[in-house]
VMD Tcl script that draws the C-alpha trace (Angstrom):
set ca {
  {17.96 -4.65 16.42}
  {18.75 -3.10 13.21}
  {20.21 -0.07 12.07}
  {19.56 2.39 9.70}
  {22.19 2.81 7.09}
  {23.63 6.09 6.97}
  {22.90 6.55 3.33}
  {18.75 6.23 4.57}
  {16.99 9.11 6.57}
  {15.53 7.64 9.48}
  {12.38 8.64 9.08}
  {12.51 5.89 6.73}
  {12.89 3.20 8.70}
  {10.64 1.02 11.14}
  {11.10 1.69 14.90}
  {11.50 -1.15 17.42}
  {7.64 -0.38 18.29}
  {6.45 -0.94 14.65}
  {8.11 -4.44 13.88}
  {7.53 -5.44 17.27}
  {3.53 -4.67 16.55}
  {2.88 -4.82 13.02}
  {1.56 -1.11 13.11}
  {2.78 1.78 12.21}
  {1.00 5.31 13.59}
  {1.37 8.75 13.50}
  {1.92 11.15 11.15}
  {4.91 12.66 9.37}
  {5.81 15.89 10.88}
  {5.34 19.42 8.83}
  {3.95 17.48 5.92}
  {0.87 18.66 3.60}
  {-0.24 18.38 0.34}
  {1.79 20.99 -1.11}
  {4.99 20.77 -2.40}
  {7.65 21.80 -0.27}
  {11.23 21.08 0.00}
  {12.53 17.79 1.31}
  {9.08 16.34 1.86}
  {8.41 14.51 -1.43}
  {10.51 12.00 -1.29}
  {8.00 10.95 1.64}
  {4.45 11.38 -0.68}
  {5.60 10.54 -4.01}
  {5.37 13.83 -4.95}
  {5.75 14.10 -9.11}
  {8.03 15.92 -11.15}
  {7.50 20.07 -11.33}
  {6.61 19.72 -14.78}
  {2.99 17.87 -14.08}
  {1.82 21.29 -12.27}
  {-1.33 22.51 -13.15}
  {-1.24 25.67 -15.03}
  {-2.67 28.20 -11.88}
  {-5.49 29.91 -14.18}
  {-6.93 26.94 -15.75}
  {-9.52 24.31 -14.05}
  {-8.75 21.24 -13.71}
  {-10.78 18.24 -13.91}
  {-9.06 14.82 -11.08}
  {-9.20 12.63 -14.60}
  {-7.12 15.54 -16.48}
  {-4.54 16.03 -13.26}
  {-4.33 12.41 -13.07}
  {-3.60 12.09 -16.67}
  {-0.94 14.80 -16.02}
  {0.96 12.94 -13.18}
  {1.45 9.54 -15.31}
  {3.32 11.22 -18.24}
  {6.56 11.62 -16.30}
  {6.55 7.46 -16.36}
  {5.15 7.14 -20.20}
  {7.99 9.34 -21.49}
  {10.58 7.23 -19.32}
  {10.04 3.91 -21.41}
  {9.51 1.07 -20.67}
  {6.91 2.32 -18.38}
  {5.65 -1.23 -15.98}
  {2.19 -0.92 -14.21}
  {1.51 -3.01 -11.24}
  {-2.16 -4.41 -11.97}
  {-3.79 -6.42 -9.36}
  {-6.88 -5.56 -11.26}
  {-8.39 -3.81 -8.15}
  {-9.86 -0.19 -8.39}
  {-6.62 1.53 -8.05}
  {-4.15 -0.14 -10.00}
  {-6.82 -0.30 -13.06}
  {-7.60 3.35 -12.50}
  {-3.68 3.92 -13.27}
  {-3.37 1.24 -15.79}
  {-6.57 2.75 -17.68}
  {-5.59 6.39 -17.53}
  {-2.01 5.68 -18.54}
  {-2.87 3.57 -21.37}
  {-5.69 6.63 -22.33}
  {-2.81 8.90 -22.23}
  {-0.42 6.74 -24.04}
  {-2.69 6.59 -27.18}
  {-3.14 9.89 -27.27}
  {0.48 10.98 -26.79}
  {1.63 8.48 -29.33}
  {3.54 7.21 -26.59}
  {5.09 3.49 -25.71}
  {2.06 1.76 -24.16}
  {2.37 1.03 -20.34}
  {2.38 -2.35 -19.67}
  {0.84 -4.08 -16.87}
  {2.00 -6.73 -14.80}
  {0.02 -9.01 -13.04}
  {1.18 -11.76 -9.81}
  {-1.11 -15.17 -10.55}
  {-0.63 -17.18 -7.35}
  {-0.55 -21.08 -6.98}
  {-2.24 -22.05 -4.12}
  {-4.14 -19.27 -3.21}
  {-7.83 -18.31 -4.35}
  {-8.14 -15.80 -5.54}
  {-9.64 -16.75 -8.74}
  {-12.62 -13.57 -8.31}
  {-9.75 -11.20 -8.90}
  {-8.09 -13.36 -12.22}
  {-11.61 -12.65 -14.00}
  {-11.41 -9.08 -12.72}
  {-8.09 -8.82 -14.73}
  {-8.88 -10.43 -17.81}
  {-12.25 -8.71 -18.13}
  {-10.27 -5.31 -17.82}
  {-7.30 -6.18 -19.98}
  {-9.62 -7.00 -22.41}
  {-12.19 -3.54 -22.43}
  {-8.62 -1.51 -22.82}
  {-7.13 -4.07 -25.46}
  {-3.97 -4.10 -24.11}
  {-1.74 -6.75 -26.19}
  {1.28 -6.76 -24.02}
  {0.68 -8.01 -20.60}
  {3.22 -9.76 -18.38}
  {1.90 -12.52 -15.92}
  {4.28 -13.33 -12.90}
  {3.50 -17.00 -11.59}
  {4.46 -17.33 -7.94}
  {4.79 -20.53 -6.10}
  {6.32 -19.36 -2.77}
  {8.90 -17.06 -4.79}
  {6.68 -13.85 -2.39}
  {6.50 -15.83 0.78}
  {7.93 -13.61 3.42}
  {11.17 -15.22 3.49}
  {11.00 -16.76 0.54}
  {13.98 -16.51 -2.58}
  {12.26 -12.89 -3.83}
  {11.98 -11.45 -0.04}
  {15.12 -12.60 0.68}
  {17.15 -10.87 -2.06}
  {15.18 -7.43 -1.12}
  {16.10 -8.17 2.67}
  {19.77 -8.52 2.33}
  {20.16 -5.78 -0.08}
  {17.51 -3.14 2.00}
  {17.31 -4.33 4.89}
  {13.36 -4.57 6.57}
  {11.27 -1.85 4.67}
  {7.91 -1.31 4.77}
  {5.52 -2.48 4.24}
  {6.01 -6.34 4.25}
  {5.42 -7.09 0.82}
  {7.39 -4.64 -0.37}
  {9.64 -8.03 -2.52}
  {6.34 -8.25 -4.97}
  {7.58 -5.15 -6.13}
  {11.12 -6.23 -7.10}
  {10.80 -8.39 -10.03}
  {8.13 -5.79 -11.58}
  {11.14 -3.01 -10.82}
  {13.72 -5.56 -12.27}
  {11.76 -6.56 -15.46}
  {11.43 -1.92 -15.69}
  {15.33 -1.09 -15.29}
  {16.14 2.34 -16.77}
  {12.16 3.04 -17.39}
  {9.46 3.17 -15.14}
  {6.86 1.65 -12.92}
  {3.43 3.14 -11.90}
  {2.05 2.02 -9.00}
  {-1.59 2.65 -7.41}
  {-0.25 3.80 -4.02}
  {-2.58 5.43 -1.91}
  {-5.61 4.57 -3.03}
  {-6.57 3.05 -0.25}
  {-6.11 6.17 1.74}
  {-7.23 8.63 -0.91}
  {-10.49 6.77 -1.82}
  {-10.83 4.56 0.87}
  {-9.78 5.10 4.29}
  {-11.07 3.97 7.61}
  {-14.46 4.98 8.12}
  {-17.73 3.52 6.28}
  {-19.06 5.88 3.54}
  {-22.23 7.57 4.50}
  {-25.24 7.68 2.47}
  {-28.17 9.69 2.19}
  {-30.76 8.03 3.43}
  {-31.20 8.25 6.95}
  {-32.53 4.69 7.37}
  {-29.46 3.23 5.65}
  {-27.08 5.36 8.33}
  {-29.30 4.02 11.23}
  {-29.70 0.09 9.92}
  {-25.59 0.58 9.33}
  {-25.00 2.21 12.68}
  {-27.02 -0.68 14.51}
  {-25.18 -3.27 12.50}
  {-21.70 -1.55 13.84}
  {-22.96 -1.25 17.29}
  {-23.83 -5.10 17.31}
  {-20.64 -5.84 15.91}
  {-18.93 -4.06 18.42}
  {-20.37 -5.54 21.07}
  {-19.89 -8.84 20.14}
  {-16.39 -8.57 18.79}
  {-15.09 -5.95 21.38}
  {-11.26 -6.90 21.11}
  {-8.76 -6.11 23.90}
  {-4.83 -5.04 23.64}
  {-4.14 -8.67 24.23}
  {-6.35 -9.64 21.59}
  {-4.75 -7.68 19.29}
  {-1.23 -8.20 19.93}
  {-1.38 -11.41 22.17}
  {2.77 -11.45 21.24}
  {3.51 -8.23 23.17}
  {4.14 -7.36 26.44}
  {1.36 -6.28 28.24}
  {2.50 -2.97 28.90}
  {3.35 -2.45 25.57}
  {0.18 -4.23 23.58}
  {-1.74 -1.74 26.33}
  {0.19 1.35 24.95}
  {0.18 0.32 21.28}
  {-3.69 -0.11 21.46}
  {-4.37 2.73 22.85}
  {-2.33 4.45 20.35}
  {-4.07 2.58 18.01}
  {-7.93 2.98 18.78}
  {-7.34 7.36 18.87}
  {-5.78 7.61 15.79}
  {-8.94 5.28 14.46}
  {-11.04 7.78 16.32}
  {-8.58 11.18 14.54}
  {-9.82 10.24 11.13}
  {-11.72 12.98 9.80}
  {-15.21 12.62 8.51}
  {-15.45 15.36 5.69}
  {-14.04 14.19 2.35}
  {-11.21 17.00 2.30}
  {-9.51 16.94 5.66}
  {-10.03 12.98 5.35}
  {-7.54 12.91 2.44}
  {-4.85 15.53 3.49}
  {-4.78 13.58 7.25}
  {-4.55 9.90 5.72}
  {-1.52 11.32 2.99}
  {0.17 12.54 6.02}
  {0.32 9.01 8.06}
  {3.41 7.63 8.60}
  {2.67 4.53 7.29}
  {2.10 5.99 3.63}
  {5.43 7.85 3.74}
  {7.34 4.85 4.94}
  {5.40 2.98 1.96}
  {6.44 5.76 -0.35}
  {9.99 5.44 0.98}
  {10.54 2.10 0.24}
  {9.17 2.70 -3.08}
  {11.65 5.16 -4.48}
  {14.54 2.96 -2.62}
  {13.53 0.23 -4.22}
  {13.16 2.17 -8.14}
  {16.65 4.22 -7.16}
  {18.75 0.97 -7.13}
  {17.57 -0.31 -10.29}
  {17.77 3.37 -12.03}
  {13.80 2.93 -12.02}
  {11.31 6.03 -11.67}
  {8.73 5.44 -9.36}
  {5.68 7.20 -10.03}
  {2.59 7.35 -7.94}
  {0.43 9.36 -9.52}
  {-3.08 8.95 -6.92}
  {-1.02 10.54 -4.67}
  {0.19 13.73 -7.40}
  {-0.67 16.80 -5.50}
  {-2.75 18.39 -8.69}
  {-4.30 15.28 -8.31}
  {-5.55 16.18 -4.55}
  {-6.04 18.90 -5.16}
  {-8.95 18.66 -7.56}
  {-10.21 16.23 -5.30}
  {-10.05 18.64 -2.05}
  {-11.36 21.93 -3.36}
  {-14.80 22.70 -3.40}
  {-16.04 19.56 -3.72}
  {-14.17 18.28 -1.52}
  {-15.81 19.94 1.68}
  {-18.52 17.20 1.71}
  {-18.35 13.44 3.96}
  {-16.96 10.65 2.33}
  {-18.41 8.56 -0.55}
  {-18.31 5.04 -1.06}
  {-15.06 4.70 -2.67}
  {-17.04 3.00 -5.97}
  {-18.20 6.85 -6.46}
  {-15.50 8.28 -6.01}
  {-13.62 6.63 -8.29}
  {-16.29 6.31 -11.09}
  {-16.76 10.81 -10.34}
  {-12.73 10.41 -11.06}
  {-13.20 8.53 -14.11}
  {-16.24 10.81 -15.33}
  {-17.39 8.28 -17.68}
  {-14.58 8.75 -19.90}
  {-13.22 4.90 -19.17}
  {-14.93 1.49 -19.39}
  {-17.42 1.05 -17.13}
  {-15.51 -2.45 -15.89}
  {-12.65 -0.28 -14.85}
  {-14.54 1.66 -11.72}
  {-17.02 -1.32 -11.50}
  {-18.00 -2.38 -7.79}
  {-15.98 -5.41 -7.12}
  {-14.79 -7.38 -4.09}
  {-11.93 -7.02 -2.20}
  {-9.42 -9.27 -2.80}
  {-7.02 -10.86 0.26}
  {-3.72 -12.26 -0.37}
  {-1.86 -13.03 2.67}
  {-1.65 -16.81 1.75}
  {0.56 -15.91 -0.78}
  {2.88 -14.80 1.86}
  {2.54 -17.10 4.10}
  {4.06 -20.18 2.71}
  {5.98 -22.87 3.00}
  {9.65 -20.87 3.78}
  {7.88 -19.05 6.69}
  {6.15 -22.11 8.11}
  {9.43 -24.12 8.28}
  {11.02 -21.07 9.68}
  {9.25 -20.23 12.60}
  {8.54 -24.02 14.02}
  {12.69 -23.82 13.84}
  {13.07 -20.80 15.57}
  {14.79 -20.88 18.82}
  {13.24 -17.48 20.32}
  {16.58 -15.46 19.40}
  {16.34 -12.11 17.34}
  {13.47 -9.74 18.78}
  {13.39 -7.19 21.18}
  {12.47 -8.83 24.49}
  {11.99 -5.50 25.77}
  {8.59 -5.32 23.89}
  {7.90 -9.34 22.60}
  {6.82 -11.44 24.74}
  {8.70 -14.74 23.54}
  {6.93 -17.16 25.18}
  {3.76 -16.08 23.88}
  {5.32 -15.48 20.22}
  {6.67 -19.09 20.13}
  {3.20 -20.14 20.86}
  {1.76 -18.43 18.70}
  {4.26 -19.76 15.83}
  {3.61 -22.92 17.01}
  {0.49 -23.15 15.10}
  {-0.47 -22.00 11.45}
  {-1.30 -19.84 10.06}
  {0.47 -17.31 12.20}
  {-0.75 -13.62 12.71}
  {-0.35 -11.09 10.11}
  {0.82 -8.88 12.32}
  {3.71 -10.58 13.48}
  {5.21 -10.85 9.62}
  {7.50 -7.76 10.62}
  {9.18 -9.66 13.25}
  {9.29 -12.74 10.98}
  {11.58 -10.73 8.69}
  {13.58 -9.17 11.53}
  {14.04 -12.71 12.76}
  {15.46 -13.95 9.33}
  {17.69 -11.03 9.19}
  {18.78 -11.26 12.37}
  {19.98 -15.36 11.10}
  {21.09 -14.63 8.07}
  {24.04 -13.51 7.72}
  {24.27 -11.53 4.92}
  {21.50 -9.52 6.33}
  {21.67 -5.61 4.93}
  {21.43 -3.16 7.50}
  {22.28 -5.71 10.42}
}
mol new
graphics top color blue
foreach p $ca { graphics top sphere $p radius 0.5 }
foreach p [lrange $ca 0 end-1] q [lrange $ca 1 end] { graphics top cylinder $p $q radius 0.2 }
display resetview
């Protein structure tokens, strides 16, 4: 099993329970959306010099313009565009800001992948490249170059050691390509606008036709521990689910509470983490500016003591009609584990000789069937890394 390095706080790291799962629960102790002392490193927190001046309102798109400028004035300032909601949400403001600053334009950079279809999402970029007229925009062809153990993940692994999340390597040849500037990321949107729970609506006979859909659902698809982590050990899937389904359950409904419990989660401040680690070694400043406390702020005050709206809202109420419409557009949601699991992986695991995880909590039997045939579960990609680590060795942190 690996060990932290002693330059890393622990809190940073994976425990034996999350690589062994794929999951990572809880929440980080004493945190909140203030900021306070040795927390930010956790939340992304930005620089003191973003803060809202205390006697003047502020509107989410003028915070959020706010927490990119730390990035725009620390040129050249890289944007991670998938050409979902979030990352064009940064990309857009940034850029906005950029103009008006008379400052060097971000500039986004974009992973095609060979292989994989996800050919919805390549309009969904061009169409939004082109409504902000961006002229410099760097594309980043990849063959199995992000496969978990592939050339990119394998240079993070040795140097880091296992981070999360998984993916963390897409991040390394945008931070490479930004040494001595900056990269803007859309972490947290998924937690800030998103979340677990299905947006309500106000009409009761969409809640009811939604609820019955859910109920059906459930009952066809009820899923056990062992369906959900048929690698584990019994004992442990048993534990891990239960663990799992409450803090499913501890989500709050009301839009407020909702936001300040899903920044809290572990699993954002371990994301967070790796972030910064990753920026830090590359003298790269890693700004993620959904997750600016100004930002949250506007978004949890009044207004924010109402349930949750479809994320689409939320982020066009963000946006206040002062971007183009493409940019908070409804779109679908795009999936890219393919691009992860590739050829490297697959040859891996049909070698692997069931050395290199925990037996106290994998089952190995059941793992090596389960690598027997592809694809392989997602949530076994942690313990595909720890595996390769565990092999190679110029593993870091081994």
């Amino acid at each position: 099993m690996a060990k932290s390095p002693a330059s890393q706080p622990p809190a940073s790291r994976l425990t034996r329970r999350e690589i062994a799962s794929g999951v990572v629960l809880g929440h980080l102790p004493g945190q909140s959306m203030q900021r306070a002392g040795p927390a930010r490193w956790s939340l992304g927190w930005a620089p003191p010099e973003t803060a809202a001046d205390p006697g003047r309102a502020v509107t989410p798109l003028g915070a959020l313009e706010r927490a990119v400028l730390p990035a725009l004035r620390r040129p050249p300032c890289l944007v991670g565009f998938s050409g979902g909601p979030d990352s064009s949400l940064v990309l857009a403001v940034a850029l906005r800001v950029a103009r008006r600053e008379g400052l060097p334009h971000p500039v986004p950079v974009t992973w095609r992948f060979s292989g994989v279809s996800p050919a919805g999402e390549s309009r969904w970029q061009d169409r939004i490249v082109q409504a902000l007229g961006i002229g410099d925009w760097q594309l980043l062809q990849a063959d199995d170059d992000l496969d978990l153990v592939g050339p990119t993940a394998g240079r993070l692994l040795r140097r880091h050691g296992l981070r999360h999340p998984v993916n963390l390597h897409l991040h390394l040849p945008i931070v490479e390509l930004a040494a001595g500037g900056a990269m803007l990321t859309g972490a947290g949107g998924d937690q800030v606008f998103g979340g677990w729970r299905t947006a309500g609506s106000g009409q009761p006979w969409v809640r009811l036709r939604r609820a019955a859909g859910q109920l059906r659902t459930a009952l066809r698809g009820h899923r056990s521990s062992r369906d959900m982590f048929p690698w584990l050990r019994p004992e442990v899937s048993a534990e891990i689910y239960r663990a799992f389904r409450a803090e499913r359950r501890g989500e709050p409904r009301r839009l407020d509470r909702r936001i300040a419990w899903h920044v809290r989660r572990r699993d954002l401040g371990l994301t967070c983490a790796s972030l910064a680690a990753l920026g830090t070694t590359h003298g790269v400043t890693v700004v993620n500016p959904l997750l600016d406390p100004d930002f949250l702020g506007t978004l949890t005050g009044p207004a924010g003591r109402r349930g949750c709206p479809p994320r689409d809202q939320l982020v066009a109420e963000i946006a206040a009609g002062m971007l183009p419409e493409v940019v908070t557009a409804p779109r679908p949601r795009a999936r890219f584990l393919d691009a992860f699991l590739r050829g490297p992986t697959r040859r891996f695991v049909q070698r692997w000789d069931g050395s290199g995880v925990d037996e106290e909590l994998v089952d190995v039997a059941a793992l090596r069937r389960l690598w027997s045939r592809w694809p392989i579960p997602g949530g076994t990609a942690g313990l595909v890394q720890e595996v390769w680590l565990a092999a190679s060795s110029g593993g870091a942190g081994r």
